[in-house]
C-alpha positions as CSV (number, residue, x, y, z in Angstrom):
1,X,91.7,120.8,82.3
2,X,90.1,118.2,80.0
3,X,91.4,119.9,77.1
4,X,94.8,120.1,78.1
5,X,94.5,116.6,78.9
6,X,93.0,115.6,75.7
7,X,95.1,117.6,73.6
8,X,97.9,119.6,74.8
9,X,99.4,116.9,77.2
10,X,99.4,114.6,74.6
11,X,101.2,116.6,72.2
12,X,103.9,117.8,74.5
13,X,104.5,114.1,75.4
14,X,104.7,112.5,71.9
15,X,106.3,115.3,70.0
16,X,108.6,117.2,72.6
17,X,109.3,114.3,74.4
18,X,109.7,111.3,72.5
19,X,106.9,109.7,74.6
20,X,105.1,106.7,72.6
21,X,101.5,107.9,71.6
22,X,99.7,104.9,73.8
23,X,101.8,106.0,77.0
24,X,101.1,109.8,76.3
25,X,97.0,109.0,76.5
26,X,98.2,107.0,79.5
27,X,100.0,109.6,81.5
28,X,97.1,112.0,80.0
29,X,94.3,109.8,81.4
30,X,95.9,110.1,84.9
31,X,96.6,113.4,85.4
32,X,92.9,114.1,84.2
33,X,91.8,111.5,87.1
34,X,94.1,113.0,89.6
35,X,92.8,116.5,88.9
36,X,89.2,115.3,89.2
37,X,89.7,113.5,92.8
38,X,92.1,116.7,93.4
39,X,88.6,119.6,92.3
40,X,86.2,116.9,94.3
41,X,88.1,117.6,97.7
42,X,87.0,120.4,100.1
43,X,89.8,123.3,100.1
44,X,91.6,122.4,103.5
45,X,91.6,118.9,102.2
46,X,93.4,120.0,99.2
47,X,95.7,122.3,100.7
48,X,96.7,118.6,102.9
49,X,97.1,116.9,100.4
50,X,99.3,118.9,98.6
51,X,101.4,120.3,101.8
52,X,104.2,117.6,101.8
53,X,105.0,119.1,98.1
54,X,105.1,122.9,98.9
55,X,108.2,122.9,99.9
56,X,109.8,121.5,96.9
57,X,107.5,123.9,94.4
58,X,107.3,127.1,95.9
59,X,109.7,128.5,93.1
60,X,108.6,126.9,90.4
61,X,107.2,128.3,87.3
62,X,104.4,129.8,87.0
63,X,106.1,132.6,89.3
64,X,103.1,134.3,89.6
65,X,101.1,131.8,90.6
66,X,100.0,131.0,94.3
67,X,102.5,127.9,96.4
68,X,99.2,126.2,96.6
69,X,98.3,125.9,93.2
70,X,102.4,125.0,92.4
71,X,102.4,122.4,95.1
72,X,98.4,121.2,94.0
73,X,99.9,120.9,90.3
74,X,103.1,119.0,91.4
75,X,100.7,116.4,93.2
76,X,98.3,116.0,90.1
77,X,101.1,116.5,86.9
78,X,104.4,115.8,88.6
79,X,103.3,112.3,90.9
80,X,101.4,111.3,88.2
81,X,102.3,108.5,85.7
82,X,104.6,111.2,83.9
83,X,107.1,109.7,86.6
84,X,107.7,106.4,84.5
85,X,109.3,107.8,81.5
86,X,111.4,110.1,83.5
87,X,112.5,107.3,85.8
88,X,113.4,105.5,82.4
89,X,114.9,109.2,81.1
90,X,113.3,109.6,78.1
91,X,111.3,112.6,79.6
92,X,113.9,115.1,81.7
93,X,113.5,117.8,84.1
94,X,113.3,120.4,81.4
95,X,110.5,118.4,79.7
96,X,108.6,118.1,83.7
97,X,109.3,121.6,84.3
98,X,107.2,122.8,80.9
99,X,104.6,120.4,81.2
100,X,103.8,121.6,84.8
101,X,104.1,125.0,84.4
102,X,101.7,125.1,81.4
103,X,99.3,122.6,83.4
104,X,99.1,125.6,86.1
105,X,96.6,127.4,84.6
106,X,94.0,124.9,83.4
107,X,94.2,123.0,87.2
108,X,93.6,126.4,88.6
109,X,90.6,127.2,86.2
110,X,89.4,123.1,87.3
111,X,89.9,123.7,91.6
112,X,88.3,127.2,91.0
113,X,85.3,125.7,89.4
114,X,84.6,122.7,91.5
115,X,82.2,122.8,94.3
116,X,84.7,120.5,96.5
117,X,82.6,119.0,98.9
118,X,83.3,115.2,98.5
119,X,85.7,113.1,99.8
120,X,86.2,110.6,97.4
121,X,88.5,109.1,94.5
122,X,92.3,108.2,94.9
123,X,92.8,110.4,97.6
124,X,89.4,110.1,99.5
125,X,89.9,108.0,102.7
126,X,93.4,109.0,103.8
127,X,92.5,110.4,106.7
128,X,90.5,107.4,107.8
129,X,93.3,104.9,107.2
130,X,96.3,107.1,108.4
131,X,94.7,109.1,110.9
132,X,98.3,110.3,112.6
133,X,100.1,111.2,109.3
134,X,96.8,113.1,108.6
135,X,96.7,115.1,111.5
136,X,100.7,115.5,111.1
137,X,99.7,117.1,107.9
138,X,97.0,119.0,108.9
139,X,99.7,120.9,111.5
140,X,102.3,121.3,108.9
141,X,99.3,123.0,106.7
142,X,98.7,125.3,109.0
143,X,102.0,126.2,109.6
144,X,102.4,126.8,105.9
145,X,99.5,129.0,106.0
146,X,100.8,130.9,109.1
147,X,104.2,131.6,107.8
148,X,105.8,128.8,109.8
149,X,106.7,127.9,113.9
150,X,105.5,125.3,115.9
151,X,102.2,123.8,115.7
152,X,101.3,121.4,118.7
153,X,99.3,118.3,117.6
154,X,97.5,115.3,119.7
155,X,98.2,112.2,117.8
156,X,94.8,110.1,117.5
157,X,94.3,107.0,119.0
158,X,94.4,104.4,116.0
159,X,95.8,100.7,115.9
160,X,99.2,100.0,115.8
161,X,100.5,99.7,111.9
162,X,103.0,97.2,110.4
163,X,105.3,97.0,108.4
164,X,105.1,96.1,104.7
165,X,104.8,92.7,104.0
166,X,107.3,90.7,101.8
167,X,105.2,90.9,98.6
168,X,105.6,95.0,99.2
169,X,109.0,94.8,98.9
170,X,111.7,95.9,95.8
171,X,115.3,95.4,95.7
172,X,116.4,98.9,93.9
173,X,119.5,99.6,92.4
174,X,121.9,101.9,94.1
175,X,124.2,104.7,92.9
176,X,127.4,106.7,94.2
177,X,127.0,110.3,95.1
178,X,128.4,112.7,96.1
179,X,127.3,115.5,99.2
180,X,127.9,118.0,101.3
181,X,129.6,115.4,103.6
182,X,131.3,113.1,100.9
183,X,130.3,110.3,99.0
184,X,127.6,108.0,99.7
185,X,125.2,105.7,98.2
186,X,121.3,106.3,97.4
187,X,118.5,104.6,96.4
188,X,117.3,104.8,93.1
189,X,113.5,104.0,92.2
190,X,110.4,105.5,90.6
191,X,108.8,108.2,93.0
192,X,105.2,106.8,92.0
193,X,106.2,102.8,92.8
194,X,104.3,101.9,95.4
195,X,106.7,98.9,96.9
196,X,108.7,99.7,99.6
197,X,112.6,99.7,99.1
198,X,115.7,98.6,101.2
199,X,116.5,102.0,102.0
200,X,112.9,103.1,103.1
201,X,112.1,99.5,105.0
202,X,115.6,100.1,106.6
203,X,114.4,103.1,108.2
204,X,110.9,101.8,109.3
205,X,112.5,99.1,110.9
206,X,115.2,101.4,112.8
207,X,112.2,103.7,113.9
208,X,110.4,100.3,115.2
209,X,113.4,99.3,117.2
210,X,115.0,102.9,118.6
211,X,112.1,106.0,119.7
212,X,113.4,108.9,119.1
213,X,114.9,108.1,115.6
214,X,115.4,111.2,113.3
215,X,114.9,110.0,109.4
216,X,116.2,112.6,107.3
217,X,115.2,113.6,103.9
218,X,115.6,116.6,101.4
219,X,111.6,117.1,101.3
220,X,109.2,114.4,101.6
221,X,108.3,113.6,98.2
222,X,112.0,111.7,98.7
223,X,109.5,109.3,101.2
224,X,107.1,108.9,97.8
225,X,105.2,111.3,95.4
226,X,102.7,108.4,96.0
227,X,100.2,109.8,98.4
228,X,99.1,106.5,99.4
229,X,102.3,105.3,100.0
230,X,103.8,108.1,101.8
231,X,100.9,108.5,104.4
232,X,101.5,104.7,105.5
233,X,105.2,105.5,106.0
234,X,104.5,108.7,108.2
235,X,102.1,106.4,109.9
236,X,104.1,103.7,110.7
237,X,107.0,106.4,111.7
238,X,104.8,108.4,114.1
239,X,103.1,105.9,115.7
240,X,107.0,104.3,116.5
241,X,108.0,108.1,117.9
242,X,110.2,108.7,115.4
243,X,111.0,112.3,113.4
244,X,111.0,113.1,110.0
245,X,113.2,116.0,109.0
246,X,113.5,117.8,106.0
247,X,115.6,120.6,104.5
248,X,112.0,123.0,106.1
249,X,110.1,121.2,108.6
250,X,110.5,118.6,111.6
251,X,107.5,116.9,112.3
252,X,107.2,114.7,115.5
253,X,104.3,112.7,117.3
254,X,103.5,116.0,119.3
255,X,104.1,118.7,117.2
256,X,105.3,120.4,113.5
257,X,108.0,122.6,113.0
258,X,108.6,125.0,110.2
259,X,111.3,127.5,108.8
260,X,110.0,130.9,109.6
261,X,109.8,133.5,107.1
262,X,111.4,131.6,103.9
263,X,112.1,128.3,103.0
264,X,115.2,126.6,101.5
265,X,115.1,125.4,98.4
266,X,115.6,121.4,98.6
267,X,118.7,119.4,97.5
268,X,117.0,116.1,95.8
269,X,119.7,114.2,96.2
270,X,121.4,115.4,99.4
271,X,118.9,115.5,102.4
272,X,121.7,117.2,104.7
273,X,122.4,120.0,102.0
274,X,119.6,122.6,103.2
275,X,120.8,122.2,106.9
276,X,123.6,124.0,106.8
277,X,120.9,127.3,106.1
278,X,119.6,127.5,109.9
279,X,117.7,130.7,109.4
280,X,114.4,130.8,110.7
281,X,114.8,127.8,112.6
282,X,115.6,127.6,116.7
283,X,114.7,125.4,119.3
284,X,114.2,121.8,119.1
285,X,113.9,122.2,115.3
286,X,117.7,123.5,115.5
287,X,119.0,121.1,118.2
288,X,117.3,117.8,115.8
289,X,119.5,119.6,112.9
290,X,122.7,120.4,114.3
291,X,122.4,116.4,115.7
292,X,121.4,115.1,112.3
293,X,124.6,117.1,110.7
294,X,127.1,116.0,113.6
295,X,125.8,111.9,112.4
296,X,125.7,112.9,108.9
297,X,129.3,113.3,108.6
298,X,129.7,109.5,109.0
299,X,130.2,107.5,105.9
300,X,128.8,105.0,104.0
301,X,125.7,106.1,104.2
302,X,122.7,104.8,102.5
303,X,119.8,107.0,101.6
304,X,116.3,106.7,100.2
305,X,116.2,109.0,97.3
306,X,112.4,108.8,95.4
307,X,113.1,109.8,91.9
């Protein structure tokens, strides 16, 4: 992994992607220090930290390779700082698509080799300071091992969070789109920034004030492909009773529902999009979705969208 960090990385930055030499040691740097803390972590810890991202890599390239490793690269390549010149579009999703697949195989060769028994690094300590959207994630990594279902969960006792403080905040542009039920606007920011924007804050505070709400999203890297940033959200969602859908899984402050037998591939900028696919999915997973569909068709909607 050093190598490909030192060398490879570097190169397919600068020459294939128009990437300024200094930024390409940058982005290098970080994905090297991501797949450190990534090899230090104990398997189950791994597979964790990396389940919010499954769903939205389980086809990629390398097709031979496990989900695990595809969703383990996308957290250590794809949420790394390689997210600032494709927020500025200078490096597209052709040019993410080849670095990750070719980073595959030296992560795997790293994870394999790594005694992971610490707990340490940028992702050590996640657990301790969002216990609930831990143990959210645990159940939705199980389920992913199991082949999906429900997966009942006791939320821990833990203090209240809050929300984001003013100085947290970002004011992000918009832009028109257009989905399965019409025009709308969305959010547009880097996935890695770790500010909250109008569009997310408007959620957390509409979870604060109404149990029960559903926040809907295409997969929840649209939350933030910052690990840090997307544990406090889930926090601060389950711990108002509120639900977090996505085009695969419903997870709720009692339990974690997934898409049996296949998953959907997600829309990025449509969360609605996979919905309308309700195979594999019954119960109170089908009723939230058929509910979330019936408000989707209002207009003017507003929607986070992560980059």
């Amino acid at each position: 992994m050093r190598q490909f960090c030192d060398k490879a990385l570097p190169g397919m930055l600068t020459e294939a992607c128009d990437v300024p030499a200094e930024e390409s040691a940058t982005i290098a740097g970080d994905v090297l220090q991501r797949a450190e803390a990534m090899a230090a972590l104990g398997r189950t810890a791994r597979q964790v930290i990396s389940a919010p991202f499954f769903e939205e890599s389980f086809d990629h390239d390398p097709a031979d390779a496990s989900p695990w490793l595809k969703a383990a690269t996308t957290v250590v390549v794809r949420n790394s700082a390689l997210e600032v010149p494709h927020t500025r579009g200078v490096v597209n999703v052709g040019g993410i698509k080849a670095i990750t697949t070719f980073a595959a195989g030296p992560l795997s060769h790293l994870l394999a080799s790594a005694p992971g028994r610490l707990d340490g690094g940028m992702f050590g300590g996640l657990a301790a300071r969002y216990p609930r959207a831990w143990s959210a994630l645990e159940a939705l990594r199980g389920l992913l091992v199991d082949g999906g279902g429900r997966a009942s969960y006791r939320l821990p006792v833990a203090a209240s969070p809050e929300l984001p403080t003013d100085d947290e905040l970002v004011d992000a542009p918009t832009a028109a789109a257009r989905a399965s039920s019409g025009f709308l606007r969305q959010v547009v920011c880097s996935g890695i920034d770790p500010r909250f924007d109008q569009a997310l804050m408007a959620a957390l505070r509409t979870a604060e004030t109404e149990p029960g709400f559903v926040f809907a999203v295409s997969a929840l890297s649209r939350i933030s492909r910052n690990s840090e940033k997307l544990c406090r959200a889930l926090e601060f969602l389950l711990a108002c009773d509120a639900r977090v859908l996505t085009t695969n899984c419903l997870i709720a402050a009692d339990a974690v529902y997934l898409r049996r037998s296949h998953l959907v591939r997600p829309d990025s900028t449509d969360p609605v999009a996979g919905l309308t696919d309700q195979n594999g999915i019954s119960g109170v997973h089908r009723k939230t979705i058929q509910t979330c569909l019936r408000q989707a068709a209002s207009p003017a909607r507003v929607l986070h969208r992560s980059s």
